[in-house]
Structure formats: C-alpha cells, structure tokens
C-alpha positions, 0 to 999 in steps of 0.5 A, a space after each residue: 505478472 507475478 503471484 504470491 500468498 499473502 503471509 499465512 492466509 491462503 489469499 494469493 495476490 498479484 505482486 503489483 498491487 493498485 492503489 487507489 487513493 488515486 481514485 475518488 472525487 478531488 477535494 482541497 481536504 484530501 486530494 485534488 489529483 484523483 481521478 473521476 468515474 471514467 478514468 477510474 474505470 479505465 484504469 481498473 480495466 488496464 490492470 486487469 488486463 495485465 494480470 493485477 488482481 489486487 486491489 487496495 482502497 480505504 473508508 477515508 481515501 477521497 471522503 469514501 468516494 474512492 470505495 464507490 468508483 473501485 465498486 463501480 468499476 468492477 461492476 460495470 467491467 463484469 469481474 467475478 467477485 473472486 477473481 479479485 483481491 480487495 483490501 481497504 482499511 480503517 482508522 482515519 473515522 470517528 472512534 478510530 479502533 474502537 469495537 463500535 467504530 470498525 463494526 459501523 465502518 466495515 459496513 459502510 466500505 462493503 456498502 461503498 464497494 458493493 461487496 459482502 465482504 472484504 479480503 483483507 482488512 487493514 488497520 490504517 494505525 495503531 490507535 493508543 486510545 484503545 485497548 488493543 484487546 478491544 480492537 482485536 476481538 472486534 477484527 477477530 468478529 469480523 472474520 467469524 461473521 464472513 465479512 473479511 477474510 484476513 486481517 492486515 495492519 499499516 504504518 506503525 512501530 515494531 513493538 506496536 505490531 508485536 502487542 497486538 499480534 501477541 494479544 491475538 495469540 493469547 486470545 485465539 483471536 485472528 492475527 494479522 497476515 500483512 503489514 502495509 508499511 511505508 518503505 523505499 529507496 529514500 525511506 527505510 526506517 521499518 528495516 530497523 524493528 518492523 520488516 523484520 518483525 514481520 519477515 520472522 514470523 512470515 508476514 507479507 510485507 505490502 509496501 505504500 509509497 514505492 517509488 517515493 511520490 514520484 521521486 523515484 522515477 524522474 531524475 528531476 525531484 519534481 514535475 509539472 504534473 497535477 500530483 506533485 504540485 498539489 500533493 502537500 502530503 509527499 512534499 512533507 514526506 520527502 522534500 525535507 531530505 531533498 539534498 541528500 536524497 538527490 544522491 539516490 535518485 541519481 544512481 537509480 537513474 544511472 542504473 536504469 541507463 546502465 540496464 536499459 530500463 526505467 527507473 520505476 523498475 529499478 527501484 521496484 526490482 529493488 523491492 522485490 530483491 529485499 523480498 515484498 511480497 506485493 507494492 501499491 502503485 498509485 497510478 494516474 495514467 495507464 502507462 504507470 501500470 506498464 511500467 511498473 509490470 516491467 520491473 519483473 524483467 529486471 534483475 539486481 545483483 548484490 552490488 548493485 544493490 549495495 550500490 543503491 543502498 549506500 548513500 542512504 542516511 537515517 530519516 525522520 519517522 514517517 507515518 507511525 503514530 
C-alpha cells in the first residue's frame, strides 16, 4: 500500500481509500446490493490487512445504516481509533447546509460511528440555498469543537468550489483539504475548471467512481451481478454514453493483456498517473480490494496514456448541482 497527506492537513491516508456505500442494510429507496454486518465486517478486516487506513461513509449512505455497520466493525475488529482514517459526509438531510442541519447531523453520524470525532468532514453538494458564509462558519465550528479534524467537499463546479474556499479565506475560517469529485476514464468533465482548481492550490483530489460502476474492469459493459442489475444510479450515470465509451473500455482491456494485469489496475494506475491523491473503491467482495492493491504495480507511460486518453468525447455533467 501506498501513503499520501491529504492537501494541506497533516491527515496521512492510504491511496486506496474504501467506500462503503456498499455497506448497509438493502432498501428499494437506496440500494439493494449492499452488504450486511457479516460481510461488512470481513470486508473491513481485508482492508486493513492490506494496508487501507481510509475509510469513507456518509449521514444518507443506506439510510445511516452504513454509519452503524463501519462502527461496528472497527469495534468488533479492536482498531485504535487512530489508526484509521475516517470520512463521511453531509448534504442528502433536512436543511442541506444549513448551520442548524450540519451541528445536528455531524452528531447523529459520530453517534452511528461510534466516534467522537470524525477526520474529515465532506460536503456531499454545493447547496444554492444557503449562504456559503453560514455554511462555512458552522464547519469552521465544528473543527474548533474537535468534532473534525478537516474539512472536505464533492461533486460540484469550479467556481462553486472557489466561493466557498474564497469565503473561508476572508473569514479565517477553515478551508477545504479535499475534493471527492466524480472522475475516470468514461467521466472527465472536472479536468476542465475542478481538477485544476484544486491541483493550484494543493487540494487532494479523492475521486468516486473509479472504475465507472464496473464499466472499467470487465470488457462486457454489464454483468450478472447484483449491482449492475439493480443499481439504476450507474446505469443513469454511464449507459447514455455506452457506444462511444465501449472504445475505451476496449483499449483498457487491450492494455491490461498487453502488461499482464487487470483491468481495474490499468484504469487506477491511470488515476494515480494524473496525480489523485486517493480513489474510493466500492467493493463487494474482498478480491475487489486485491486487485485494486495491485494497481501500484503498474505503470503508464505517456503514450500509453494518451493511448487511453484519445477516444474520449465531452459528457453530460454528472453529479454537480
């Protein structure tokens, strides 16, 4: 495993980073792929066992119930508070950003967690509906009061990014560290105003999504497993653009043949080679976590880059609001 300081904090997280949407209990309203206490459990311990200290959930993620298994599981597996790295986040709630929503919500997910206090602190969205100076001092609280360490944010504009950030700066309230933002081989709409926004001014880009739902790591676009025929979010996110983006998958797995490896690794080498500081992977099975480990065995020229790279054509905006 691999180890990296998240932006300007003084936080150190693994490169691979779990995401556990996939943990909770199944719901027709959220998803009916995730896993129970058991699984979750195991999955946890597997990621630890290979050197993943980053950890990242949210208030909404399985109706809280993700919060509670994660919690549970670092628990049960007897983990020292800090020798891990944990993240969730804050948006998908009544209020949104409000100051009265974040101080209610940050409780219930350290609650959930069974934690007094949280590492980093993500924003889920930008929210139009309240001010960013009310949003920002409630964080900036938060990080006073010791119930968060750093503050991240995910899934929005450039110049919604750069508001609040700019309104943090004139305040001496604290800023952002991090940016989860959506982004891989069949999504690269934040390469325009996000990414560099936040490579300026050495903001860790934690991206979601790596390896497209799946799309990125079977030549096939779909499969028979649980996820991809249940999971209506993926399929809204990427099947819109299923012709032209077979041409990609296509050339990962021609790549992946050429270098002996999987395509999972090409395609998070490929992350790593465009500088992330740390990518989710929402994994299912422990062999999930394996494989991505082995990515950092990997390694991309320029052209194979740009071999990757050029089928590419520009996309509807995904997850910004």
């Amino acid at each position: 495993m691999e180890y990296a300081k998240l932006g300007n904090s003084r936080i150190e997280v693994s490169k691979l980073c779990v995401g556990c949407m996939s943990f909770g209990k199944p719901s027709e309203d959220f998803h009916l792929w995730t896993l129970d206490e058991a699984a979750t459990e195991s999955m946890v311990k597997k990621a630890l066992d290979l050197g993943i200290t980053f950890f990242d959930t949210a208030n909404c993620y399985a109706h809280g119930t993700s919060e509670e298994y994660l919690g549970r599981a670092l628990k049960n597996l007897s983990v020292a508070r800090d020798k891990v790295v944990l993240a969730s986040k804050v948006y998908f709630n009544e209020g949104h950003l409000s100051a009265e929503a974040i101080a209610r919500e940050i409780d219930g997910t350290l609650s959930r967690l069974g934690t007094d206090y949280l590492d980093l602190y993500i924003i889920h969205r930008f929210d139009k509906d309240t001010p960013p100076e009310e949003t920002m001092e409630a964080l900036h609280k938060l990080v006073v009061a010791g119930k968060v360490r750093a503050l991240g944010a995910s899934a929005m504009y450039g110049y919604q990014f750069a508001k609040l950030q700019s309104v943090a700066a004139h305040n001496h309230w604290t800023k952002f560290v991090s940016m989860q933002n959506h982004y891989n081989l069949l999504y690269r709409e934040d390469e325009r105003e996000l990414i560099p926004i936040c490579k300026e001014s050495n903001v860790a880009l934690t991206l979601y999504s790596p390896l497209a739902a799946g799309r990125l790591c079977r030549a096939e676009w779909t499969s028979e497993s649980e996820r991809s025929r249940t999971d209506k979010v993926a399929r809204a996110k990427y099947d819109g653009t299923e012709e032209t983006d077979k041409q990609i998958v296509a050339r990962v797995a021609e790549l992946a043949a050429q270098k002996g490896c999987t395509m999972t690794q090409i395609s998070l080498a490929w992350h790593f080679a465009k500088g992330i500081t740390s990518t989710l992977i929402g994994a299912t099975k422990e062999t999930y976590f394996e494989d991505a480990a082995g990515a950092f065995s990997v390694k991309l020229s320029a052209e194979d880059i740009t071999y990757l790279e050029e089928p590419y054509l520009p996309h509807k905006v995904v997850g910004a609001l």
